[in-house]
N, C-alpha and C positions, 0 to 999 in steps of 0.2 A: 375821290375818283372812283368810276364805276369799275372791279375787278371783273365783272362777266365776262369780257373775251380774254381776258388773261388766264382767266382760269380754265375757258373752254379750249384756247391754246394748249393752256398745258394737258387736259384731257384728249383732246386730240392726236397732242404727241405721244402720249402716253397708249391709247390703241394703235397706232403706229409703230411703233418701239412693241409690243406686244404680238402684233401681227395681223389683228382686227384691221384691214387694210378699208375694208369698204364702209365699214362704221367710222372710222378714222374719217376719210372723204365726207361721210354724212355730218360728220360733228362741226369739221372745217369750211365747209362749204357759206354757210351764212356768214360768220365772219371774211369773207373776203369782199363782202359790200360794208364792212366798217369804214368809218370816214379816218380813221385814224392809220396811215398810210405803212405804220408798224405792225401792226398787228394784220391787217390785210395782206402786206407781202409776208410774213410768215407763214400764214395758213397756204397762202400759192406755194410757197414754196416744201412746206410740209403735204400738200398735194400731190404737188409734182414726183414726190417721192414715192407716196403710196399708188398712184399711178401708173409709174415706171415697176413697181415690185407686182402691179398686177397684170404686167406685161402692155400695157397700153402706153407704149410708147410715144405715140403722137398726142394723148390725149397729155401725158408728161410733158411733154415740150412746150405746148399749150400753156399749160399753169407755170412752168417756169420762166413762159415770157411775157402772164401776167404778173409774176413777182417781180420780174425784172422792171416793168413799168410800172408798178406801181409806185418806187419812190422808196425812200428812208433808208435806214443804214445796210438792210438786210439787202438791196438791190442788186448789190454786186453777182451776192451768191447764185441770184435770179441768174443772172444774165451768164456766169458761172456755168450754171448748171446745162444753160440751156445751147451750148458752146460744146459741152462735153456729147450733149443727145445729137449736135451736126457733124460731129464728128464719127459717133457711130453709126449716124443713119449715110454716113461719107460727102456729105458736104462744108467742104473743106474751107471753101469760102466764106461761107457763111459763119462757121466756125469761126474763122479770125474776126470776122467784124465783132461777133459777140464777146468774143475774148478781149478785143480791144474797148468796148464798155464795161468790162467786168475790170479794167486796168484801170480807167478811169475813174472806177470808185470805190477799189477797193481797198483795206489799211495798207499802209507803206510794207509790213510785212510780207504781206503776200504778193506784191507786183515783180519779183522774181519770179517767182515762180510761173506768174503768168504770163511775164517775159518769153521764160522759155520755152511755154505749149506753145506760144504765138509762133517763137522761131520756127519750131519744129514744122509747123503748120505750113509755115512760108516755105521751108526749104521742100517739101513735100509738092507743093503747088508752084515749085518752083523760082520761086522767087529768094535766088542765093544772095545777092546783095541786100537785100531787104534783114532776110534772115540772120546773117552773120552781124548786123546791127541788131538785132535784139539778143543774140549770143552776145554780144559784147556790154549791151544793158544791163542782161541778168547777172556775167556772169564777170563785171568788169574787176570788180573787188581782187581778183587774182593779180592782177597788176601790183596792185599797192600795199598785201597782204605783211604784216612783219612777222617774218619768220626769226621768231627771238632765237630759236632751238638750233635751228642749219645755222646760224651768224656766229652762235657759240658755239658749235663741232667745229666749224673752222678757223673760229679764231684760237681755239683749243689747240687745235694740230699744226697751224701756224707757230704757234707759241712754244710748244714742247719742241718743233722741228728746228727752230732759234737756237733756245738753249741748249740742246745735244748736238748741234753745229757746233756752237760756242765752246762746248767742253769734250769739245772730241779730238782724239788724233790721230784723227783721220779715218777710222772705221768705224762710226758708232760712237756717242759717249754713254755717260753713267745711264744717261737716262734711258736708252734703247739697252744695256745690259739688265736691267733692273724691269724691262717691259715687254722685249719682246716675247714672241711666242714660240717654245719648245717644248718637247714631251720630258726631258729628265725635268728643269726645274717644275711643271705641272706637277708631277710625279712625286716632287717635294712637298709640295703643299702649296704652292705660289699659282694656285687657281684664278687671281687679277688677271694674268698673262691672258685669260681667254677673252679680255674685254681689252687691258691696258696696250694689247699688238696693233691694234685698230688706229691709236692716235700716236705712232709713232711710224718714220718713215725713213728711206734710204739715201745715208749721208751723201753729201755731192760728191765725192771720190769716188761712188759704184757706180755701175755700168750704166745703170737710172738717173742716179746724180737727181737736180732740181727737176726734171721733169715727173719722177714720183709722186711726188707732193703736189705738183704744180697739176699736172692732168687730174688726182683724185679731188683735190679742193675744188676745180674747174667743173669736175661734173656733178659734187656736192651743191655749188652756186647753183647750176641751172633746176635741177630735178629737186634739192632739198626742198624748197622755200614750195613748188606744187605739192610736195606727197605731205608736207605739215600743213599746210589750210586743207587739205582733203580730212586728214586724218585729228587736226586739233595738235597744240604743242605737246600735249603728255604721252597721247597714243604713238606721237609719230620717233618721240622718243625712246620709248617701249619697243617698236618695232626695230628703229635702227640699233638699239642698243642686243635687241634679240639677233638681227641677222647677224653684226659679227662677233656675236658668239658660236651662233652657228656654223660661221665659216671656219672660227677655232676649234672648235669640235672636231669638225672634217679631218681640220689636217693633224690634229693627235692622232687621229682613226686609221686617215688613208694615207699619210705619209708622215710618219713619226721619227724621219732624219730629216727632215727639213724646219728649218726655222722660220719664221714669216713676221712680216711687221706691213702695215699700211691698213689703210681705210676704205679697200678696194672690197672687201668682200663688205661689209657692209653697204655700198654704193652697191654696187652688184645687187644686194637686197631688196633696194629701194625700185632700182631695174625689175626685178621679179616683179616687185608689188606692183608697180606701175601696169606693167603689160597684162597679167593677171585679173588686175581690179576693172582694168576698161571693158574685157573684155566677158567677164562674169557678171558686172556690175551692171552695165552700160549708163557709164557718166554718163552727164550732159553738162558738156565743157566749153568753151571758147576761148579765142584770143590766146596768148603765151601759153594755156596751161594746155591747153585742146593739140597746138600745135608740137608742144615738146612730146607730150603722151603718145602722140600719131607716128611719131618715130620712133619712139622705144623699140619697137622690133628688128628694128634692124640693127641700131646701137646695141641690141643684145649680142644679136646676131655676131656683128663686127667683131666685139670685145672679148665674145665666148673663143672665135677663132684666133684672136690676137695672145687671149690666155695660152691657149698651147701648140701654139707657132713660136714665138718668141721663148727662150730660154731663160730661169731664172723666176719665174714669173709664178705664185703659190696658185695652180689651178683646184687647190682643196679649197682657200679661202674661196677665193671666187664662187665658186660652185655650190660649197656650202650655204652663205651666204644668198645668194639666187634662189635654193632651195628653200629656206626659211621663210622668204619675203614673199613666193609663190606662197605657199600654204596659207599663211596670212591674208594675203591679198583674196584666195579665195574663200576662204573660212569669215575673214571679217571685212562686212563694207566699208567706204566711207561716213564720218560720222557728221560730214557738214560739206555733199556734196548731191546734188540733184541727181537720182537715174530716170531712165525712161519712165519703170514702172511707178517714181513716185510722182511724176509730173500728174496723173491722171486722178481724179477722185472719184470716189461710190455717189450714186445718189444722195446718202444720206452724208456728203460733205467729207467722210470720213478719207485718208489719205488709200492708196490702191495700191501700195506697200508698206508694212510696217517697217517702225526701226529696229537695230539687233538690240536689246536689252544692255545697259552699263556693265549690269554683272557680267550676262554672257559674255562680253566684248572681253571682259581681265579675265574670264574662265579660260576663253580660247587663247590669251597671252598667255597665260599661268601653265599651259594645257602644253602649249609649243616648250618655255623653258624645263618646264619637267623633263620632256624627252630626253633636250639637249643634257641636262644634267646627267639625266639617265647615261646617255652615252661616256660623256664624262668620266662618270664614274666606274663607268664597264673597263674604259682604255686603263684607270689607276687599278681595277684589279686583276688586269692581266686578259681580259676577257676579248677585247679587242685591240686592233694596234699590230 
């Protein structure tokens, strides 16, 4: 087999990547009368690109919608490319139709994603029903996602709420004496208490009884099972295991006679992140997940005033908690959720936002528990509290 346009390909690219933009073009240029319909859509499409970097925009558009026609596997990215240039030049219509050939041939991986410019495209050109069907293509997986992690926080706190029913009399059993959260046993050394208050909750003799449990499980269901596909089962465990800590923090801090138990500041947490990440991030969401997220503010809202209206009621957990999962929420993206800026690519293919690094993502976890400990550890030596 003859390598000479493989290799002038790769030369080509190679002034390209360099910045030799018009020597690039010169090199490219002959092979796009190759008969072999791969190598001809590459060089349009590596064209297209040195084109658009030498501000000749139309002359870009051009070659990307001879890659596009030309055929073979590379065609997509043609048609791809040439989707992203009607969109800047604001033809929006145009735009979709391109996008909708670039769906049609592109791997299974990427028709999410092309799903969602498409939406975005329709809802902009009006077209709401249309649009919310491709929200619901790209982004249907939220339906059916198992959320292993939210199944076991609550069948966790179901379980322990069981058996400290069972061995209680009447106030609490063993198992809430031995969990919940205060500052003298903290102060002991029984530093669990700032995690173990979280999955324990308020016997049915107190003023809460089963609605406790019953409403924090209730808003674990709805909001868990979104903030773990956003975030993946380990981060989203990280987070929630972070905010109610943070909520226990609070209340050694800001109210050190008060005792606390329940899985509200942590929920509270999830809340933060929620409202925070939409709004710093901007997902691109639909169907169940788009529409729980769309109300978070106001459920904040509600529950912040429900915190301290209602008596009895730990407004450090809460607060705390809310606090942590803000921070979060704005410090770390989601790791497996579309935003605006990534739906769009560079000429040269490449995404039009980067991800946050792995590391980084456990630096800024590692980075939040420090503090908390920090605090923590200020209240055991007297320093706060």
């Amino acid at each position: 087999m003859d390598q000479t346009p493989q290799l002038r390909l790769a030369e080509g690219q190679r002034l390209l990547d360099s910045g030799d933009l018009s020597a690039a073009v010169d090199t490219l240029t002959p092979l796009t009368a190759e008969p072999d319909s791969e190598v001809a859509g590459r060089a349009w499409l590596a064209i297209g690109a040195a084109r658009y970097r030498l501000d000749d925009e139309p002359g870009a558009l051009d070659a990307w919608q001879h890659a596009a026609d030309a055929g073979g596997s590379s065609s997509w990215l043609g048609w791809r490319s040439a989707a992203e240039q009607h969109v800047r030049d604001g033809n929006l219509d145009e735009a979709v139709a391109a996008y909708r050939e670039a769906d049609h041939r592109a791997p299974a991986n990427e028709r999410g994603a092309i799903a969602n410019r498409i939406a975005w495209l329709l809802k902009e050109t009006g077209h709401d029903f249309a649009s919310r069907r491709q929200f619901n293509r790209a982004r249907g997986a939220y339906g059916t996602y198992a959320a292993y992690v939210t199944w076991a926080l609550i069948a966790i706190n179901v379980v322990v709420w069981v058996i400290d029913q069972a061995t209680s009399s009447g106030h609490g059993g063993p198992v809430t004496a031995a969990g919940y959260l205060a500052l003298q046993p903290v102060l002991a050394g029984e530093w669990w208490r700032l995690i173990t208050y979280s999955f324990l909750h308020a016997p049915l003799v107190s003023s809460f009884g089963i609605l406790h449990i019953g409403f924090n499980m209730y808003a674990l269901y709805l909001f868990g099972p979104v903030m773990e596909e956003l975030y993946g089962h380990i981060e989203y465990l990280v987070i929630y295991m972070l905010c109610a800590v943070g909520g226990g923090v609070l209340t050694i801090i800001a109210a050190p006679l008060q005792g606390a138990v329940g899985a509200s500041g942590a929920i509270f947490g999830l809340f933060g992140l929620g409202f925070v990440v939409m709004r710093r991030h901007h997902l691109v969401l639909a169907g169940r997940a788009r529409a729980l997220l769309s109300q978070i503010g106001t459920l904040l809202v509600l529950n912040l005033v429900l915190t301290f209206v209602i008596p009895g009621i730990s407004w450090t957990g809460h607060v705390g908690g809310l606090a942590v999962g803000a921070v979060l929420g704005f410090f770390v993206p989601p790791s497996a959720a579309m935003t605006l800026a990534g739906l769009w690519r560079r000429p040269d293919g490449s995404a039009g936002q980067e991800t946050m690094p792995l590391a980084l993502r456990f630096a800024t976890y590692a980075a939040v528990a420090a503090v908390l400990a920090g605090g923590a550890w200020l209240v055991a030596n007297g320093t706060l509290g």
